[in-house]
C-alpha positions, -999 to 999 in steps of 0.1 A, spaced: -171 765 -632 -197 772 -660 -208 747 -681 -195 716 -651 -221 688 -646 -214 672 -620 -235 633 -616 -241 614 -585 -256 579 -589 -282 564 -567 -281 564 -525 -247 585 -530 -245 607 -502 -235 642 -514 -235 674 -500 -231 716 -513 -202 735 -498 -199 757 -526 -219 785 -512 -244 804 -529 -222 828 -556 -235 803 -584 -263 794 -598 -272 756 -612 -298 735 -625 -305 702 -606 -319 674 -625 -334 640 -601 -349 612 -620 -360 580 -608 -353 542 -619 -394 541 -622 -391 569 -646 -368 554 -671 -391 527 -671 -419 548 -677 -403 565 -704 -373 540 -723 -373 511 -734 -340 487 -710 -315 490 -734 -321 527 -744 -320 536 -707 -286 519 -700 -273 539 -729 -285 571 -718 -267 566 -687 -235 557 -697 -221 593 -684 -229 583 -651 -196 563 -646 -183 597 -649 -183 623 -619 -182 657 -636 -183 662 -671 -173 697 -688 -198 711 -714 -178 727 -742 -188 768 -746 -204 760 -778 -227 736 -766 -238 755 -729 -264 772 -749 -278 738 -761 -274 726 -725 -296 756 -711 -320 753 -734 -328 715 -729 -325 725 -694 -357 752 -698 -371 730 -718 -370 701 -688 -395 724 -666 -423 716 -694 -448 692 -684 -455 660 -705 -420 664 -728 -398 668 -704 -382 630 -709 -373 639 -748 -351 667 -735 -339 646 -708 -330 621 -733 -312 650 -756 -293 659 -723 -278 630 -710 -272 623 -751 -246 657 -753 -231 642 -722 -215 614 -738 -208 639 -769 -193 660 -744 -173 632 -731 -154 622 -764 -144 656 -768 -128 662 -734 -89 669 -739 -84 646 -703 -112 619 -701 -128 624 -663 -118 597 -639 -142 571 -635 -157 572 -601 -141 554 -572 -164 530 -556 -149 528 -519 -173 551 -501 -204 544 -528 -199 503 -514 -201 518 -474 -232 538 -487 -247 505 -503 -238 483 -474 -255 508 -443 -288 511 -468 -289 473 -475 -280 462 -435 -289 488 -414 -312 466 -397 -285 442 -387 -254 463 -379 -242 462 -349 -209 480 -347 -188 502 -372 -163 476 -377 -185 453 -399 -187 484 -418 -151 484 -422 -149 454 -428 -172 450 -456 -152 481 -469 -120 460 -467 -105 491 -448 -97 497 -412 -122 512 -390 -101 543 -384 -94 552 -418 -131 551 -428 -142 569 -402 -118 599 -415 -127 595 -451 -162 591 -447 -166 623 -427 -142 644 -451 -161 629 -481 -198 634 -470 -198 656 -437 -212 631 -416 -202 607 -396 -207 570 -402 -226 565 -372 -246 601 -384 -256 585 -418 -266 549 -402 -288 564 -378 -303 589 -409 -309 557 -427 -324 542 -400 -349 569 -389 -361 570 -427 -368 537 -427 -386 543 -393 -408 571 -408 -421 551 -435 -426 518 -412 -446 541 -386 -464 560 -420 -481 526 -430 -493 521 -396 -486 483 -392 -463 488 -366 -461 503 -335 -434 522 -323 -411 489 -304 -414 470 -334 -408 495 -354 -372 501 -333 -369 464 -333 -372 464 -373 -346 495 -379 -321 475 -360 -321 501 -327 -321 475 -295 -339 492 -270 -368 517 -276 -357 544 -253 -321 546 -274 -348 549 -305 -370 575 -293 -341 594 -287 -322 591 -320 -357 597 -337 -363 629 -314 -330 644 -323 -335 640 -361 -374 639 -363 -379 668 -339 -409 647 -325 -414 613 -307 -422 580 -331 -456 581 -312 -462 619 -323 -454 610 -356 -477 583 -358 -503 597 -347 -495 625 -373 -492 604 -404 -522 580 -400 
């Protein structure tokens, strides 16, 4: 609905299946940034809203929020209206007549796990069972939260890695396999195709 912000945290998975009879703003700032820009303890204040999935802007301040949202596209000055923004958040917040819920964690800790351990997992039940969940009932919720399956995202986490291990040039392409936990190259090459629409060699040979 108008005036709905809707925040997703770092390495969540998230996907739009609302079509195209809206439009939106997207914001995407980095760790590095807040650095750049805030000093530790401002930062972690300004993102207090983000244990929050959606948060609903009041009608009196969407004006404010569109205008700090222009503003954003400016060059140079874009942090201080970042800084306003994620400030009206948390305004917006205390004045919601239902506080949001708080963000449940379980498929945000199988996101965490695959991008720390991808190199080293070897079936989906260790996936489970870092979830504390069975391996049947992750499967369902992963794919009805994100769209993919869990061996869909493991392999998309493992082929990025790939790309920027065969980018730097240090490796070639069996070490590079090796390194993004696939155990054969031939199984790689064809995971890598299928995503990549080229072979790890092609790619290589194109990045360097």
């Amino acid at each position: 609905q108008r005036g709905d912000v809707v925040l997703f945290r770092k390495n969540a998975l998230h996907k739009n299946n609302g079509g195209t009879d809206h439009g939106r703003y997207t914001v995407n700032f980095s760790d590095k940034y807040l650095r750049e820009h805030f000093t530790q303890s401002a930062a972690e204040e300004l993102l207090g809203c983000f244990e929050y999935d959606k948060i609903i802007v009041p009608r009196r301040y969407q004006g404010y929020a569109f205008a700090l949202l222009r503003r954003m596209e400016q060059k140079g000055s874009e942090f201080a209206f970042l800084s306003a923004f994620l400030g009206m958040l948390k305004d917006c917040v205390a004045e919601m007549p239902v506080k949001a819920e708080k963000v449940e964690n379980d498929i945000n800790i199988v996101l965490e796990y695959i991008n720390e351990n991808f190199k080293n997992i070897e079936k989906i039940d260790e996936i489970a069972e870092a979830a504390h969940t069975s391996k049947s009932y992750l499967c369902q919720k992963f794919k009805r939260c994100t769209g993919m399956t869990v061996t869909e995202y493991l392999n998309s986490v493992r082929i990025k890695n790939a790309c920027e291990m065969l980018g730097s040039g240090n490796m070639n392409v069996s070490e590079t396999a090796q390194e993004c936990g696939y155990s054969t190259s031939a199984y790689f090459c064809k995971v890598f195709r299928e995503i990549v629409k080229m072979t790890p060699s092609e790619f290589r040979r194109f990045e360097i």
